[in-house]
C-alpha positions as CSV (number, residue, x, y, z in Angstrom):
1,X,94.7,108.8,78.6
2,X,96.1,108.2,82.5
3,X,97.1,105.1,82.9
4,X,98.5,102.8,86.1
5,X,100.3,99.9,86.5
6,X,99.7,98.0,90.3
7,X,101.3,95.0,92.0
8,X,100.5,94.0,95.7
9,X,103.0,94.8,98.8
10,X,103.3,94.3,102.0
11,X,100.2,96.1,103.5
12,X,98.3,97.5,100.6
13,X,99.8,97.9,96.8
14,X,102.1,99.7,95.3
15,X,101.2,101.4,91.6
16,X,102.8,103.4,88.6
17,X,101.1,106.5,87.4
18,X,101.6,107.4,83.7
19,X,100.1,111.0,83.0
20,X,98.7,111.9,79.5
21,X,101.8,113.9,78.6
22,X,103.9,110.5,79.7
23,X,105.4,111.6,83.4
24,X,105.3,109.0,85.6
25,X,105.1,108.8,89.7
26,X,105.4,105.7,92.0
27,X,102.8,105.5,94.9
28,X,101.5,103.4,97.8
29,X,97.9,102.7,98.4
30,X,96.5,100.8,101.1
31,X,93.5,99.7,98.7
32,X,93.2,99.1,94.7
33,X,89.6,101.2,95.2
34,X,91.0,103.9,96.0
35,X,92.9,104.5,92.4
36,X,89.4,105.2,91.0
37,X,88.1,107.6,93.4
38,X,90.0,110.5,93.3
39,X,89.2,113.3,91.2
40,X,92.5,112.0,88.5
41,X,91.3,108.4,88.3
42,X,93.2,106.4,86.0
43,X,91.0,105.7,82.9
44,X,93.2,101.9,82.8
45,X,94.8,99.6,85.3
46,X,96.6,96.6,85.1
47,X,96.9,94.8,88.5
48,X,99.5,91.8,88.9
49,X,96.9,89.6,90.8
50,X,94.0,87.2,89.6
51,X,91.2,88.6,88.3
52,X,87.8,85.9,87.3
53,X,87.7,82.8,89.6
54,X,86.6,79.4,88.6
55,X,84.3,77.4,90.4
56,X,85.9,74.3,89.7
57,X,89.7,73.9,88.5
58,X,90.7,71.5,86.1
59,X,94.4,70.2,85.8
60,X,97.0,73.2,85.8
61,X,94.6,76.1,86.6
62,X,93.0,78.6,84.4
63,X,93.3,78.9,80.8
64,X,95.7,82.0,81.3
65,X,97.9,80.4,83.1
66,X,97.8,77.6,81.1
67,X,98.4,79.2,78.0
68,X,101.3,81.7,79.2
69,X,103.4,79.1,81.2
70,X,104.9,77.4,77.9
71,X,106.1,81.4,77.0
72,X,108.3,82.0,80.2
73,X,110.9,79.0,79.8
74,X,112.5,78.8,83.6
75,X,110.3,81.6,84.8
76,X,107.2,79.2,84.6
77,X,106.9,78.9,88.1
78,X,106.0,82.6,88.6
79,X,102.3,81.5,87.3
80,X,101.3,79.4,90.0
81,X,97.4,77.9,89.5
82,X,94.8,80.0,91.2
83,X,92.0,77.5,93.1
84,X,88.1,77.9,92.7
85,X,86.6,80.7,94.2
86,X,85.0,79.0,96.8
87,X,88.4,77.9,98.0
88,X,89.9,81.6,97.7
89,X,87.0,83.1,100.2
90,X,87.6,79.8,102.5
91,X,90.9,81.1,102.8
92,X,89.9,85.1,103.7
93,X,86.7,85.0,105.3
94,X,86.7,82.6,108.6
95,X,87.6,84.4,111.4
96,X,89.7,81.7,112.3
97,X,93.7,81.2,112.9
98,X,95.8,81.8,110.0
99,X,96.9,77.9,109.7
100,X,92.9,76.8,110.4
101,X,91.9,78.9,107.5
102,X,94.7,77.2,105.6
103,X,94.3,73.8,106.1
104,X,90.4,74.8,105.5
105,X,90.7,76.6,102.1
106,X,92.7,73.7,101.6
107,X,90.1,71.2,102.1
108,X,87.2,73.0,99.5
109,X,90.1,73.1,97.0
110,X,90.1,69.5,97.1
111,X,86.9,69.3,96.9
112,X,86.1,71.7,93.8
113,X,89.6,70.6,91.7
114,X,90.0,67.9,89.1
115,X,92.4,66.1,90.3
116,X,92.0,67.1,94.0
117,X,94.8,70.0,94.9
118,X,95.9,71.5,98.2
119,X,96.7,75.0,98.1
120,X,100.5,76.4,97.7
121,X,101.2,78.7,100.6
122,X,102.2,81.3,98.2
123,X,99.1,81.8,96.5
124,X,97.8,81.1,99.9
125,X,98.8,84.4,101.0
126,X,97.9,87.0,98.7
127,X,94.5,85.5,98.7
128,X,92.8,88.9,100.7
129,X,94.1,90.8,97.9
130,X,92.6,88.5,95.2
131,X,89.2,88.7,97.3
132,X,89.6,92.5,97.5
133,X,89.7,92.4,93.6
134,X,86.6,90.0,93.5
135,X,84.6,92.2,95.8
136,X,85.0,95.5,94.5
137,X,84.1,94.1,90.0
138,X,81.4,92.4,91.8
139,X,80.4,95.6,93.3
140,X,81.1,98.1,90.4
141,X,80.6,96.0,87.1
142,X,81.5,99.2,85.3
143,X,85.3,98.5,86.3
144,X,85.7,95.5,84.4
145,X,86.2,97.6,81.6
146,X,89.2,99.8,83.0
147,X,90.9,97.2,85.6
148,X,92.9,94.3,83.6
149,X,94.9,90.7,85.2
150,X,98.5,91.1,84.1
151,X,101.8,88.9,85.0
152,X,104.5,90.8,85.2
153,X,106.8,88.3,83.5
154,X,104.5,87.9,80.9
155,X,104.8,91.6,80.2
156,X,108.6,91.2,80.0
157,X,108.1,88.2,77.5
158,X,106.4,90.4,75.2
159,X,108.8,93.3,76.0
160,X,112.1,91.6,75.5
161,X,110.6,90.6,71.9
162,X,108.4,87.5,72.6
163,X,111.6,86.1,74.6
164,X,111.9,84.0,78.1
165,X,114.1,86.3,80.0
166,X,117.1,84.5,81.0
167,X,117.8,85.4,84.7
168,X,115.0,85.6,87.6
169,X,114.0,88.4,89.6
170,X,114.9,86.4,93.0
171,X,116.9,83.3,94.2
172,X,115.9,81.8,97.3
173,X,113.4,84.4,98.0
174,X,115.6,87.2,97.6
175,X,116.7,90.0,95.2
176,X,118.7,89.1,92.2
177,X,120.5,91.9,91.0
178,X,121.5,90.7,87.5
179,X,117.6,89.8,87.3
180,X,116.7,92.9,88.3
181,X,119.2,95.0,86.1
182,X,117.7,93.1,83.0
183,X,114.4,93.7,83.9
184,X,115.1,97.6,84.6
185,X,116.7,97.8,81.1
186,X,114.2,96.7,79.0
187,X,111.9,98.7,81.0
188,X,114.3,101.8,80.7
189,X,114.4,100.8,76.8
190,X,110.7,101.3,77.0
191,X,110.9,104.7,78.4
192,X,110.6,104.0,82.0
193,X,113.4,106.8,84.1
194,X,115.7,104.6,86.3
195,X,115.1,106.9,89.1
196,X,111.3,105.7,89.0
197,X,112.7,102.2,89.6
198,X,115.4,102.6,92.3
199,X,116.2,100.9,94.7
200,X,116.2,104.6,96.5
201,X,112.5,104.9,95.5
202,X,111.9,101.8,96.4
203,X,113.1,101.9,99.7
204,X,111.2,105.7,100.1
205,X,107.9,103.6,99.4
206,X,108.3,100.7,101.9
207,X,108.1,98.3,99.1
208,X,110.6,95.4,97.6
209,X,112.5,96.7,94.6
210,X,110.7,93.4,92.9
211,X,107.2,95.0,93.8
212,X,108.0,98.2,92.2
213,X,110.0,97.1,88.8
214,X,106.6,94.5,88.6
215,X,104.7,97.8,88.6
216,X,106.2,99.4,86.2
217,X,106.2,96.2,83.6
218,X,102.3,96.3,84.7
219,X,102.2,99.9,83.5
220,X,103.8,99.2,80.3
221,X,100.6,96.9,80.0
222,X,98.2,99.4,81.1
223,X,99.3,101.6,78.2
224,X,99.2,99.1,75.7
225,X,95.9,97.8,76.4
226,X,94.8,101.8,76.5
227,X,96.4,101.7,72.7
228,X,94.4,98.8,72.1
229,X,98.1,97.3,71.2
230,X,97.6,94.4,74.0
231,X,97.4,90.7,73.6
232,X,94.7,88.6,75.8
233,X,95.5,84.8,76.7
234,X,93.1,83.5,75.8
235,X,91.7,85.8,73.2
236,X,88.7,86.0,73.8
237,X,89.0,86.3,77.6
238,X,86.6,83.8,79.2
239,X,84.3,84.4,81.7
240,X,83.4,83.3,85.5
241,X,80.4,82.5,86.5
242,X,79.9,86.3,87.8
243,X,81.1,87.6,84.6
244,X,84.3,88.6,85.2
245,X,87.1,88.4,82.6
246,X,89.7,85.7,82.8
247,X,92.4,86.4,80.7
248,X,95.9,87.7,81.4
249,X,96.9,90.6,79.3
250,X,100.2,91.8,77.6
């Protein structure tokens, strides 16, 4: 079974191929579609972004996040609370000034939280990327069965045997190298090649070494939900009011 990992980047996303006979490429797509229409689709795909959007958001976010947050010890922040989905298309659709659209979306969150919430600038940001997502289940239903949320962290959690990993990936908003080391050696441990990982590779695909090592971790996923060896928080997944799965899996 082909599997891929995906986290967003600058300008489109970048994603981890794992072949049936375990080789494994790094690539750049401008758009998450585009994985399933060539002729070598990827039968599973974990995406680092937010997949099933609320209508109305209680008190720290969806049940994923609330349920994986306690698991990542200082790393809790890296699950920030997704708003209502009404909120998240405020914040894309308006052909308006990025700070109008802001202070908008910001306005319906309020609006359709409990208790009211503005919107943190960084999920503010990779909300075309969570509406790209919403668009294209809500066009194909029949992906909802081979595209899956993941949190990268999470992923490590589980990898680093059910353990909080003890450095982050970035201070200040940039690179960590003993973060990143430790992250690259537990996924080296689980048979990812360094050279996949690089900061070379990286720098080859126009993406932050971050983006690409959160790949990878989001591939590990993708294979274990393909081996059916994944955990779902919750378990069951829930369900929007579309019928998309919310759950984060690991």
């Amino acid at each position: 079974m082909r599997v891929a990992g995906v986290d967003g980047c600058k300008g489109g996303w970048v994603a981890v191929i794992v072949e049936p006979d375990g080789t494994m490429r790094a690539e750049r797509v401008a758009a998450i579609a585009a994985l399933f229409e060539r002729p070598l689709a990827p039968d599973i795909v974990a995406v680092d972004m937010p997949i099933g959007l609320p209508e109305r958001v209680e008190a720290r976010g969806r049940a994923p996040e609330r349920l994986v947050r306690p698991l990542l010890g200082g790393r809790q922040s890296s699950v920030f609370s997704i708003p209502s989905r009404a909120a998240v298309h405020a914040g894309v659709d308006a052909a308006v000034p990025e700070e109008e659209r802001y202070r908008h979306a910001c306005a319906v969150s309020r609006g359709t939280s409990l208790p009211p919430k503005a919107i943190a600038k960084q999920a503010f940001h990779i909300f075309p990327k969570i509406v790209e997502i919403d668009r294209l289940l809500r066009g194909d239903p029949a992906l909802q069965s081979r595209l899956y949320e993941c949190h990268p962290e999470v992923a490590f959690w589980a990898m680093n045997g059910r353990t909080a990993l003890d450095q982050p990936k970035k201070v200040k908003n940039a690179p960590h190298p003993p973060g990143l080391a430790l992250r690259r050696r537990l996924l080296e441990d689980a048979g990812f090649p360094l050279e996949l990982m690089s900061p070379s590779r990286a720098r080859e695909l126009r993406v932050g070494e971050d983006d690409l090592i959160d790949a990878c971790a989001a591939a590990w996923t993708a294979g274990r939900i393909a081996r059916h060896a994944a955990v779902s928080f919750p378990s069951p997944p829930e369900r929007d009011a579309h019928g998309l799965p919310i759950a984060i899996w690991a």
